[in-house]
C-alpha positions in Angstrom: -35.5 70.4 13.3 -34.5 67.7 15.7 -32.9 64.5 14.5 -32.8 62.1 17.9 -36.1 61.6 19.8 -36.2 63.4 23.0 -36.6 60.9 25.6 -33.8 59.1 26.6 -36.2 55.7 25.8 -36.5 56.6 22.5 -32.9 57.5 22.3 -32.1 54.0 23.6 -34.5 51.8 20.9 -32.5 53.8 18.1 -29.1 53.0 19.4 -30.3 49.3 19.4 -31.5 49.3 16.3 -28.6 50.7 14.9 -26.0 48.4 16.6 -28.1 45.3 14.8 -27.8 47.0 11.3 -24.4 47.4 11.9 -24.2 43.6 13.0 -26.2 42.4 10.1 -23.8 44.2 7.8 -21.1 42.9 8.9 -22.3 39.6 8.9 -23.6 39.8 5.4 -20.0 41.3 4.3 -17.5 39.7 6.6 -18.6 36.2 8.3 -20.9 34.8 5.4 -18.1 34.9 2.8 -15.7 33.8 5.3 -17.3 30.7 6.5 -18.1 30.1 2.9 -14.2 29.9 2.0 -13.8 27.5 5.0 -16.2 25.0 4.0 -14.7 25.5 0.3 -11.4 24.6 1.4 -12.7 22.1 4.2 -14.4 20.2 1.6 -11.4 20.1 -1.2 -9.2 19.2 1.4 -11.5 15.9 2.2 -10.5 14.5 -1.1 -7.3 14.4 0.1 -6.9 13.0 3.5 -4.2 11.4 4.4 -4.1 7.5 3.6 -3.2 5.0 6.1 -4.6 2.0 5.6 -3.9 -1.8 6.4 -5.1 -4.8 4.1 -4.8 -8.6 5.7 -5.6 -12.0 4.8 -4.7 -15.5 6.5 -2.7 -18.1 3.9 -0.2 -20.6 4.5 2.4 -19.4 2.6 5.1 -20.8 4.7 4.2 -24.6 3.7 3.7 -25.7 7.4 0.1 -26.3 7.0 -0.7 -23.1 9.0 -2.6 -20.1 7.8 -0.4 -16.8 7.8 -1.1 -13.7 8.3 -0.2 -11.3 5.4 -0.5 -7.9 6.1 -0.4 -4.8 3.9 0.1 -0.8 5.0 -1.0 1.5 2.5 0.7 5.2 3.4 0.2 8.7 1.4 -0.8 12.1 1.6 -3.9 11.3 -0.1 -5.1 9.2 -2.8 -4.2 11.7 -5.0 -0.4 11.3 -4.0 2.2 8.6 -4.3 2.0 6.0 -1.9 4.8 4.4 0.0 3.4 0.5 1.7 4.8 -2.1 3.3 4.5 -6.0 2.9 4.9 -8.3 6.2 4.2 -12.1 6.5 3.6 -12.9 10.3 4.0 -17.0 11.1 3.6 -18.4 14.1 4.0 -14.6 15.9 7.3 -14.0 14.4 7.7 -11.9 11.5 8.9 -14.1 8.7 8.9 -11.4 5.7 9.2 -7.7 5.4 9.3 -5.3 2.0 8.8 -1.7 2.1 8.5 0.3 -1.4 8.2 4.0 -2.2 6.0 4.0 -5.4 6.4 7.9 -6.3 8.2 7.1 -9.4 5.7 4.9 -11.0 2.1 7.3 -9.7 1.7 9.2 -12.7 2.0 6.3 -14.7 -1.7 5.6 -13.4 -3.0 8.4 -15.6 -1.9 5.9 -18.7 -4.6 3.8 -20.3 -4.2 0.0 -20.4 -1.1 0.7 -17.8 -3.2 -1.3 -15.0 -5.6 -2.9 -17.0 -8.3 -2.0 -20.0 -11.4 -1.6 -18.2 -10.4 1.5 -15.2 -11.0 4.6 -16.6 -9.2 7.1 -15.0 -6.1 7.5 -12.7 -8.1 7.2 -9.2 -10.2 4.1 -10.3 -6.6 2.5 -11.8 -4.8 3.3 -8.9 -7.3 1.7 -6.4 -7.5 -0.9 -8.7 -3.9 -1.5 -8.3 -3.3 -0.8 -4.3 -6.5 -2.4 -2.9 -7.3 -5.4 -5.1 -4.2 -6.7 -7.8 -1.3 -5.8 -5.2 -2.8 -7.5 -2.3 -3.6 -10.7 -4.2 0.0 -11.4 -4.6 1.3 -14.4 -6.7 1.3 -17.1 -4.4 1.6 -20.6 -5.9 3.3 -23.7 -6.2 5.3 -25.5 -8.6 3.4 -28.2 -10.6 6.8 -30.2 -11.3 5.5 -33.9 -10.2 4.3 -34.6 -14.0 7.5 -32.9 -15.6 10.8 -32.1 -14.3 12.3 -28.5 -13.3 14.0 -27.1 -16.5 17.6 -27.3 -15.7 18.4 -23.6 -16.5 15.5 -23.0 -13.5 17.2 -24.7 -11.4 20.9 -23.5 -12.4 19.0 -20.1 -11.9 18.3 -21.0 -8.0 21.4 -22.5 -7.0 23.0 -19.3 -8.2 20.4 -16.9 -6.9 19.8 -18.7 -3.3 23.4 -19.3 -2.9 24.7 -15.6 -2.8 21.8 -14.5 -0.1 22.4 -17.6 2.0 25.8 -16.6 2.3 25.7 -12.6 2.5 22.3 -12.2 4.2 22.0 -15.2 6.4 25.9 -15.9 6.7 26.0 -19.5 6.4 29.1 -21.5 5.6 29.2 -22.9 2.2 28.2 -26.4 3.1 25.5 -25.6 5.1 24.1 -23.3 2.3 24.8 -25.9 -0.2 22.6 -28.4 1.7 19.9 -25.9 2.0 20.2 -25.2 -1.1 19.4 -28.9 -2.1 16.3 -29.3 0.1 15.3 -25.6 -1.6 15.2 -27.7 -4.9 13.6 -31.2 -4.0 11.2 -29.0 -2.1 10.2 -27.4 -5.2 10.2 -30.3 -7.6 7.9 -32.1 -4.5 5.0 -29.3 -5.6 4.9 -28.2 -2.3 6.7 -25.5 -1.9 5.2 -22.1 -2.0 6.3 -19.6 -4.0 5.3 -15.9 -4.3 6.1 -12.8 -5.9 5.5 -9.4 -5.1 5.0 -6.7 -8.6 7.4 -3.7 -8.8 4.4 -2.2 -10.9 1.5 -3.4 -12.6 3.7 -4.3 -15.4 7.0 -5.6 -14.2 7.0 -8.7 -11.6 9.5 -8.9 -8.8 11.6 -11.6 -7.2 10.2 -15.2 -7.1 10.9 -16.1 -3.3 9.7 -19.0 -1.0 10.0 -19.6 2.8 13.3 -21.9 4.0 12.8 -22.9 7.7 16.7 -23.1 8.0 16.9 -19.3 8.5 13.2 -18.8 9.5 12.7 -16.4 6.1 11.6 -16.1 2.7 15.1 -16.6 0.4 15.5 -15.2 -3.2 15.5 -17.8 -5.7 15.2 -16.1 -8.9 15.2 -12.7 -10.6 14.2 -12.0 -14.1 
């Protein structure tokens, strides 16, 4: 009993036929499982790109009259990571303000309800929330003082404040920080002065700052 055809044709359709088996088999075993792994992991790993994103908006926030540009870098392994960002204030082309923050301590506190606000349900929706819409709207105002005067503790409170970074940061002699220090207040009291302050977390405010053209920045002028 023979088990290969005779002709060396015959022989040669066989051997083809078997060598597509074998690659069918293989593929079914091998390649489809593979490739499905890949897109598996391709597709979990979307969720966690890396972030690197930049917010902007033009203000005047220095109180010349001239829009700013306020620019915010959002940086993380993904949005499922703590972030680490950046605040700058460019005027006029010159960099006027800069704070950079790591945030990993406070990222699992999105996962807490009512610890961004009452209405985002979960800790993605809180902490996009937070990043892309209360961080970047900043409290930027001015001091309504024309129809009643600056409570004197307030003011005690700036003097004190402005007068040790005016001296250590900017390293001006005591007069001239005590007569900036003076047009800091009557700028205030004058309502137009603009101050702002930037949120350590979405329940705990920062600094109150304002620009001083003296040294070209924005200066401390209070601290709860």
């Amino acid at each position: 009993m023979r088990v290969l055809p005779k002709s060396n044709w015959a022989r040669g359709i066989l051997l083809v036929g078997l060598l597509l088996f074998a690659w069918a088999v293989f593929i079914e075993i091998f390649w489809i499982p593979a490739n499905r792994k890949k897109a598996r992991h391709v597709s979990a790993g979307s969720q966690t790109e890396p972030v690197n994103e930049v917010l902007t908006k033009r203000e005047d926030v220095t109180g010349d009259g001239v829009p700013d540009e306020i620019r915010l870098n959002l940086v993380g392994a993904g949005w499922d990571q703590p972030f680490k960002w950046t605040l700058s204030i460019i005027s006029n082309n010159i960099l006027v303000y800069e704070q950079s923050v790591d945030d990993a301590w406070l990222d699992r506190f999105f996962n807490d309800k009512g610890y961004v606000n009452e209405e985002c349900p979960d800790y993605l929706s809180c902490k996009k929330q937070y990043y892309l819409e209360d961080l970047f709207k900043y409290r930027f105002g001015r001091v309504e003082s024309k129809n009643e005067p600056l409570n004197s503790e307030y003011v005690d409170d700036i003097r004190r404040v402005a007068k040790d970074s005016l001296l250590v940061k900017y390293r001006l002699t005591p007069a001239e920080a005590e007569r900036t220090i003076k047009w800091m207040v009557d700028h205030i009291k004058s309502g137009r002065a603009v101050i702002f302050n930037v949120p350590i977390s979405p329940v705990q405010g920062g600094c109150s700052q304002m620009y001083v053209p003296r040294v070209g920045r924005f200066v401390t002028i209070y601290c709860p």
